[in-house]
C-alpha positions as CSV (number, residue, x, y, z in Angstrom):
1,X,0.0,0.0,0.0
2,X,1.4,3.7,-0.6
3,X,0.5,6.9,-2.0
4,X,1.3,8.1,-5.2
5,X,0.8,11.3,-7.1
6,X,-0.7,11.2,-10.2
7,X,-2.2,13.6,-13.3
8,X,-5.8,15.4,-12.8
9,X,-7.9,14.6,-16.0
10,X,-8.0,18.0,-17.5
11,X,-12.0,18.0,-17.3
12,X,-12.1,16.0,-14.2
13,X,-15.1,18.1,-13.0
14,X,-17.3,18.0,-15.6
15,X,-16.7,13.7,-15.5
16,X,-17.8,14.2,-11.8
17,X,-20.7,16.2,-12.6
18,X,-21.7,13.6,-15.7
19,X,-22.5,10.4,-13.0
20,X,-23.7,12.7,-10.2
21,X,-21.0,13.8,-7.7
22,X,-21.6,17.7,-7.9
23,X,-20.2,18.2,-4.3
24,X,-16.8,17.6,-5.6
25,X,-15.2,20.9,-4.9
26,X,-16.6,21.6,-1.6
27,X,-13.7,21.0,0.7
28,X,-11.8,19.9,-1.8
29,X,-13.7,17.0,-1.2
30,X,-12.4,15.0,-4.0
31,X,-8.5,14.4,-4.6
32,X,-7.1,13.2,-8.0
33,X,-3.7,14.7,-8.0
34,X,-3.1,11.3,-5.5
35,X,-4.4,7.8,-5.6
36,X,-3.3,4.8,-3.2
37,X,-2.1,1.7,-5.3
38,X,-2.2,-2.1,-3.8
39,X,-0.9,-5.3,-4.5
40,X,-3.7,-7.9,-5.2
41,X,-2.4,-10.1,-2.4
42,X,-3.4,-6.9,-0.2
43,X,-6.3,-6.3,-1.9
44,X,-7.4,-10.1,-1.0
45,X,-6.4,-10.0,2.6
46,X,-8.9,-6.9,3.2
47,X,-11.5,-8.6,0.9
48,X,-11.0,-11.7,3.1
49,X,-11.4,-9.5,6.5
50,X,-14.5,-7.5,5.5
51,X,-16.4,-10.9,4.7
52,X,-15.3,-12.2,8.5
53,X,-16.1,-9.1,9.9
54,X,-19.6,-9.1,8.6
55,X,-20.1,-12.3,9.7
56,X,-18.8,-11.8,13.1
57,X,-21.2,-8.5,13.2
58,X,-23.9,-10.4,12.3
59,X,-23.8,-12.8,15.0
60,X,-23.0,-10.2,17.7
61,X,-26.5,-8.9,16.1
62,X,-28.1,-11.9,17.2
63,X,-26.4,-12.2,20.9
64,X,-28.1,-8.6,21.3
65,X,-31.4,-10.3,19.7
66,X,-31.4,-13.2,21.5
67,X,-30.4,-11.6,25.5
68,X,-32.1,-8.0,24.7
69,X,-29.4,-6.1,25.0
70,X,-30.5,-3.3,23.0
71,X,-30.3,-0.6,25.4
72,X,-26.5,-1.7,26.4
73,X,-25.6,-0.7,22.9
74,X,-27.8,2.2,22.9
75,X,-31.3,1.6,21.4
76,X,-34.1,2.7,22.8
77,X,-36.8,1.0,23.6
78,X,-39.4,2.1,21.2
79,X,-37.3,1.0,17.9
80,X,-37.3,-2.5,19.6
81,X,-40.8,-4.0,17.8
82,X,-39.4,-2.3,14.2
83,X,-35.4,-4.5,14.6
84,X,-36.8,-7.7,15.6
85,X,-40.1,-7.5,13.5
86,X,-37.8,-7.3,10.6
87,X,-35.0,-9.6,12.0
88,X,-37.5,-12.0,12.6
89,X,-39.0,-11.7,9.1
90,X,-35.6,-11.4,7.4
91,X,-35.9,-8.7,5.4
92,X,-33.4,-8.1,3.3
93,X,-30.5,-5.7,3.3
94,X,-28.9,-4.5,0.2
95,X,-25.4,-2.3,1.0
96,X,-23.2,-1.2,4.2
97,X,-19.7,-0.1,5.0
98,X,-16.6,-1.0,6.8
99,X,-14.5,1.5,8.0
100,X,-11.0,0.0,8.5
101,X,-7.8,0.8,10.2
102,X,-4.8,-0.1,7.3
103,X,-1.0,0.5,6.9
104,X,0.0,-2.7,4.6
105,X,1.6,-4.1,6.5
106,X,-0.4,-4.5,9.7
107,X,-3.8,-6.8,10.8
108,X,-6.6,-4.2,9.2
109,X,-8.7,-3.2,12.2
110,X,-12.5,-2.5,12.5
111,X,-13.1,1.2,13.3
112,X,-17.3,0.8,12.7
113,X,-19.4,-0.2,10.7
114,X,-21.9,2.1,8.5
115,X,-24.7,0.0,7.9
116,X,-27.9,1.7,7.9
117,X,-26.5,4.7,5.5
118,X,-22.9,4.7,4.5
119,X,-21.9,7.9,2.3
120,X,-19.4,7.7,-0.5
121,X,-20.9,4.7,-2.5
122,X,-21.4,6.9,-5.8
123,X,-17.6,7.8,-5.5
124,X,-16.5,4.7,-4.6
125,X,-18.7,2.8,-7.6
126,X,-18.3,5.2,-10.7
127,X,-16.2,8.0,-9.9
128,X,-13.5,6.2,-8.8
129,X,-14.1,3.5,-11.9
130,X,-13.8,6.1,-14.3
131,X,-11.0,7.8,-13.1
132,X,-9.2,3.9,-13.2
133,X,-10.6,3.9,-16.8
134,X,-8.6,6.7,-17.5
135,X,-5.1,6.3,-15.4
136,X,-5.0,2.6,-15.6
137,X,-3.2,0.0,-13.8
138,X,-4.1,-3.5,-13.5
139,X,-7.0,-3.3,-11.6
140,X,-9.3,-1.8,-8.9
141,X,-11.5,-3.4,-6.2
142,X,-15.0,-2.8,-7.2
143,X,-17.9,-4.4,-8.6
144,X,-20.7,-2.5,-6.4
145,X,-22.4,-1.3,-9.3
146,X,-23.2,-5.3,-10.7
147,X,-23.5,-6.6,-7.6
148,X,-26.1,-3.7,-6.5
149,X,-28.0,-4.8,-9.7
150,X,-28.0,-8.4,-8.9
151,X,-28.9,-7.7,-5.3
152,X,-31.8,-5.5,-6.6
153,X,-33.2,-8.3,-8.7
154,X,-33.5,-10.4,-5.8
155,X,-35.9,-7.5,-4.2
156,X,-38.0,-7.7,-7.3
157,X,-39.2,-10.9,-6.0
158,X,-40.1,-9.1,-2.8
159,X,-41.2,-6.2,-4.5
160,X,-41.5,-5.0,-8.2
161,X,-41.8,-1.5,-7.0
162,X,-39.8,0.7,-4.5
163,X,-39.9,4.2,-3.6
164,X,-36.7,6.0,-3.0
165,X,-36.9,8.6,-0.7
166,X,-34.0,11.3,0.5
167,X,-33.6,14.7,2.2
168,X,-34.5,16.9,-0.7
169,X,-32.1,19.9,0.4
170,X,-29.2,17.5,0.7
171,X,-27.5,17.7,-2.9
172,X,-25.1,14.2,-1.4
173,X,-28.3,12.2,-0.7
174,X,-30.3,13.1,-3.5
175,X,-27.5,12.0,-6.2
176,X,-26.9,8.7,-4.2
177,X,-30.1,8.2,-3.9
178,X,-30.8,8.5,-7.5
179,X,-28.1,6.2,-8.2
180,X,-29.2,3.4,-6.0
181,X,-32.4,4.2,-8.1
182,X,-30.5,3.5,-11.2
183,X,-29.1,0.4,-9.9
184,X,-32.5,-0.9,-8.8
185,X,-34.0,-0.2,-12.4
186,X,-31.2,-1.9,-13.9
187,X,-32.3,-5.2,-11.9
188,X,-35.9,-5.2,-13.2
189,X,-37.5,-2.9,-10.5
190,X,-40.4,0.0,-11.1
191,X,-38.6,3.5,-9.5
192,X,-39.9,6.0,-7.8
193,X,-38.2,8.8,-6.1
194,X,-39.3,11.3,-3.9
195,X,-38.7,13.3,-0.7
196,X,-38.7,11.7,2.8
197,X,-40.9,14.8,3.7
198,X,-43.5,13.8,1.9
199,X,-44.2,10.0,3.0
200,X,-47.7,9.9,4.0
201,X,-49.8,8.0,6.1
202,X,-53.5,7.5,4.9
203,X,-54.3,5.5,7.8
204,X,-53.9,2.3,6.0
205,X,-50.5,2.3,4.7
206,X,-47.8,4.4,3.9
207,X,-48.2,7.0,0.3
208,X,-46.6,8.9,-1.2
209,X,-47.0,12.9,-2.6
210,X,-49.9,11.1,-5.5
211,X,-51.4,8.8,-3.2
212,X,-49.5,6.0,-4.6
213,X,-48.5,2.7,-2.3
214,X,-45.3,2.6,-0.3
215,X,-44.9,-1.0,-0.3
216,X,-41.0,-0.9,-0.4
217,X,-38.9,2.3,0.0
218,X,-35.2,3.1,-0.2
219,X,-34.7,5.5,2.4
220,X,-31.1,7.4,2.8
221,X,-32.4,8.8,6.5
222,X,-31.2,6.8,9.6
223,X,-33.4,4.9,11.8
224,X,-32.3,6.8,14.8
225,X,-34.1,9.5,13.4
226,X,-36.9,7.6,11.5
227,X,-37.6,7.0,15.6
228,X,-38.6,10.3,15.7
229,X,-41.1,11.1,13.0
230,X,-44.7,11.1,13.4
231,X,-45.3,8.0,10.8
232,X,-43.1,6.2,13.2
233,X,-45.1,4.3,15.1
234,X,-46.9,2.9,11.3
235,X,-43.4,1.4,10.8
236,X,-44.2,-2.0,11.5
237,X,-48.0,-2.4,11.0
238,X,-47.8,-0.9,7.8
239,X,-45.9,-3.5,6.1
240,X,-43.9,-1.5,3.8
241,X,-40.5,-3.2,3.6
242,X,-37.8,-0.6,4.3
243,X,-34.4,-0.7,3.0
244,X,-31.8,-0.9,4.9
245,X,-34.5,-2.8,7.0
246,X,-34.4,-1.5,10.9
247,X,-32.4,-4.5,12.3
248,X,-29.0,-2.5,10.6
249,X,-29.5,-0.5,13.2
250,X,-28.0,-3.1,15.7
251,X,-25.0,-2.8,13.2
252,X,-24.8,0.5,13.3
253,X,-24.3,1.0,16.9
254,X,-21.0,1.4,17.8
255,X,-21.8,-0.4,21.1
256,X,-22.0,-3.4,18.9
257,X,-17.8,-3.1,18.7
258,X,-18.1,-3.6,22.3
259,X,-20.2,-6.7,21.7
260,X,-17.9,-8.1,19.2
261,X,-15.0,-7.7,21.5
262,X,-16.5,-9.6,24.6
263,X,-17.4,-12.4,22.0
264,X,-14.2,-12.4,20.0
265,X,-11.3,-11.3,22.4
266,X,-8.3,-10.3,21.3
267,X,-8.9,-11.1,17.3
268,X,-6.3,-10.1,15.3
269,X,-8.9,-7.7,13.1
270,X,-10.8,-5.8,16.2
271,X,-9.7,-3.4,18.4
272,X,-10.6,-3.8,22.2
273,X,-13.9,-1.6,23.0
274,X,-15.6,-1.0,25.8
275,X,-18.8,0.3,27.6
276,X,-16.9,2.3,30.5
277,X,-13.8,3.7,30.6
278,X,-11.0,2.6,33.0
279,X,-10.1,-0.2,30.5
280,X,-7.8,1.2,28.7
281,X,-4.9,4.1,29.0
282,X,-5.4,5.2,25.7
283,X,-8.6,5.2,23.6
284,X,-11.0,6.7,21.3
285,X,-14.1,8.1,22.9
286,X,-16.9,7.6,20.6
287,X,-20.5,8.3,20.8
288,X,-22.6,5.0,20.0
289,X,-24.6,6.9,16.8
290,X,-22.1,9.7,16.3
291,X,-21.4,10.6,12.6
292,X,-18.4,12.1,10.2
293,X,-16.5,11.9,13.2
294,X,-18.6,14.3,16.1
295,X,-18.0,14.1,19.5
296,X,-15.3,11.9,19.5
297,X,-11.9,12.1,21.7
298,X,-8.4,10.8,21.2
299,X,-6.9,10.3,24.2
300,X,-2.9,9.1,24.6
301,X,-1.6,8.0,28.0
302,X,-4.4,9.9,30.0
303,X,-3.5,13.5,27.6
304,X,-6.7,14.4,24.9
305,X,-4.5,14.6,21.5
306,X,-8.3,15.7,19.6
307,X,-11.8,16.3,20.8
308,X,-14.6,17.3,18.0
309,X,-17.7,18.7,18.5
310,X,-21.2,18.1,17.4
311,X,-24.6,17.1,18.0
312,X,-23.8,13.8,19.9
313,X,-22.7,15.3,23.2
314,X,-24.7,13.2,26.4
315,X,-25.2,10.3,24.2
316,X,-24.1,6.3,25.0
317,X,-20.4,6.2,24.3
318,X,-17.7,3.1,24.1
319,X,-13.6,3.7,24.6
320,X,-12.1,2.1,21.9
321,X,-8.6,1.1,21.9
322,X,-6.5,3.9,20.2
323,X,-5.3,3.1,17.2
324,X,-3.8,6.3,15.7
325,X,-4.5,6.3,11.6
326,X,-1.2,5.5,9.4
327,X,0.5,8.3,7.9
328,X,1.4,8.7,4.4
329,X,2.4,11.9,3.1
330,X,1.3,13.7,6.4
331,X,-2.3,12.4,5.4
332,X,-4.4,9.9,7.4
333,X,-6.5,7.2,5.3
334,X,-9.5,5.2,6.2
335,X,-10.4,2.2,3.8
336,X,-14.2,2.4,3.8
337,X,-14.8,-1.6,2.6
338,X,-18.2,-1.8,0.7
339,X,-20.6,-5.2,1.3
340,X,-23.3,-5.9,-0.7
341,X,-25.8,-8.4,0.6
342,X,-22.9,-8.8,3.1
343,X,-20.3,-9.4,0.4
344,X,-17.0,-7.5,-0.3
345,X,-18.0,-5.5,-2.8
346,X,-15.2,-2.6,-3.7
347,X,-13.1,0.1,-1.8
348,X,-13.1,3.7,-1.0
349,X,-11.2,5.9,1.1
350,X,-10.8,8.9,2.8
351,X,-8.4,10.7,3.7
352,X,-7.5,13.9,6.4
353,X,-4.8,16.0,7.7
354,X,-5.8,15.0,11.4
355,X,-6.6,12.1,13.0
356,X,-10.0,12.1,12.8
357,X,-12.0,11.2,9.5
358,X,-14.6,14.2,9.3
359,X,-17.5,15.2,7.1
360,X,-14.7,16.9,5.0
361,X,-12.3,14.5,4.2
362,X,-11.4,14.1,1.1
363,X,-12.9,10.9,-1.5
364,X,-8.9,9.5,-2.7
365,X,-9.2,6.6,-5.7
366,X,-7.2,4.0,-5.5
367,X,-5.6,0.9,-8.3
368,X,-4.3,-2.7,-7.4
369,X,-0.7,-2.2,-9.4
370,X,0.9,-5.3,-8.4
């Protein structure tokens, strides 16, 4: 693994703007004068951990089911019926996210999992491919966009129509949500999209802005704050199959690493979490459904190296075992490993100049070379 610096396509933006990603300048959010280059032996270790870790996650989903521990990784009560209505049922899941510790040379580490609505996925399943398409190289880790389609062809048989609903004023969800749209009408589905503002409720099931039938829906809104809306409690008498179905949330948590640990201690690909602190001398503080790195504090022997703010202060937190990100060039990268249908899927990474992965890191492609 290293980082190399490489040519900008001279129209670089405008091939941004043509598949969707038109937040590509803000923050300099996306970096093409760099890329990151693996061997394929690399690239088939971390394809080999992502599909252990997701299996391991998924049974530390079902110790949570199985004792009720949901409010000892931070899920309250009232989203309880909604997770094991559709555990129980099995409704399906379609994409999540990884987000992994990686130096090449080391064990990769689990930093979280993003389950219930993982960002980068247009960047890390076009952009990125069509930058490759341009520089080259032998290969790169992706096939999200085929395996999306297959995965949405096996929701057809659930569903032949799903709605796809986003926050409107968010430019990021809109274009992602499109594209999973696309993907979905590639695999034989009816699309519709819409705004998550206007999901109805006629007091029989869930319609949309015409009155049409919500019987599936694509929604890039997390269940945390699903919890809070007034359809809420028509969730799970309505019917409607929601993807990613509400039993990602026990993914999501990152009270779940905590889980993982006390079931797998001392694996080679986890880091050691826990629910209080005292454990360990140095540790990352992290709020249980914190995002783009809020609220969360680096400590080193007892001294805070980094504390962020946010909207996640007061909230359940685990202490995570620090492991400060690699260095290359001064910058920090995490590999954001894509599943879909719990399958390694493809790879995208971020990368910052401190040591916590924010909502402006920059999107960095990357090329198996070797």
């Amino acid at each position: 693994m290293k980082r190399t610096r490489v040519i900008p396509r001279s129209d670089y933006k405008q091939q941004l703007e043509s598949v969707g990603v038109l937040w590509h300048s803000v923050d300099d959010y996306w970096s093409e004068s760099t890329c990151y280059e693996f061997t394929a032996v690399e690239v088939d270790k971390l394809e080999a951990v992502t599909g252990e870790l997701h299996d391991m996650a998924i049974k530390a989903a079902e110790h949570v089911v199985e004792k009720k521990l949901y409010s000892k990784i931070g899920i309250d009560a009232s989203l309880v019926p909604a997770i094991e209505n559709s555990w129980n049922e099995d409704h399906p899941q379609v994409y999540g996210r990884l987000d992994l510790w990686y130096d090449g040379s080391s064990d990769a580490k689990l930093l979280e999992y993003n389950a219930d609505t993982p960002t980068g996925l247009l960047e890390a399943a076009i952009a990125q491919w069509h930058w490759f398409e341009h520089h080259g190289g032998n290969d790169q880790w992706n096939s999200l966009h085929e395996k999306l389609i297959e995965r949405w062809k096996f929701v057809h048989a659930k569903s032949p129509t799903v709605h796809f609903a986003a926050l409107g004023e968010s430019v990021e969800d809109r274009m992602t949500t499109t594209y999973m749209a696309d993907t979905a009408q590639q695999g034989g589905l009816e699309v519709i999209t819409m705004d998550m503002q206007n999901i109805g409720w006629d007091n029989v099931e869930f319609v949309d802005e015409k009155n049409a039938p919500i019987k599936a829906c694509f929604k890039l809104y997390p269940w945390e704050w699903m919890a809070m809306e007034q359809f809420w409690p028509h969730v799970v008498p309505s019917g409607c199959l929601f993807i990613e179905p509400p039993w990602k949330l026990l993914l999501s948590s990152k009270g779940l690493l905590a889980i993982l640990w006390e079931l797998y201690p001392d694996h080679p690909n986890l880091l050691a979490t826990h629910f209080e602190d005292g454990f360990l001398e140095s540790y990352a503080r992290k709020p249980m459904f914190g995002r783009e790195g809020s609220n969360v504090e680096l400590v080193l022997m007892g001294e805070t190296l980094i504390k962020t703010g946010g909207d996640w202060e007061g909230e359940p937190i685990v202490y995570q075992d620090l492991r400060s990100l690699p260095a290359f060039d001064g910058q920090h990268p995490v590999l954001g490993s894509w599943l879909v249908n719990g399958w390694p899927a493809g790879l995208g990474i971020r990368e910052s100049s401190t040591l916590v992965t924010g909502n402006t890191s920059r999107f960095v492609p990357h090329r198996i070379v070797g």
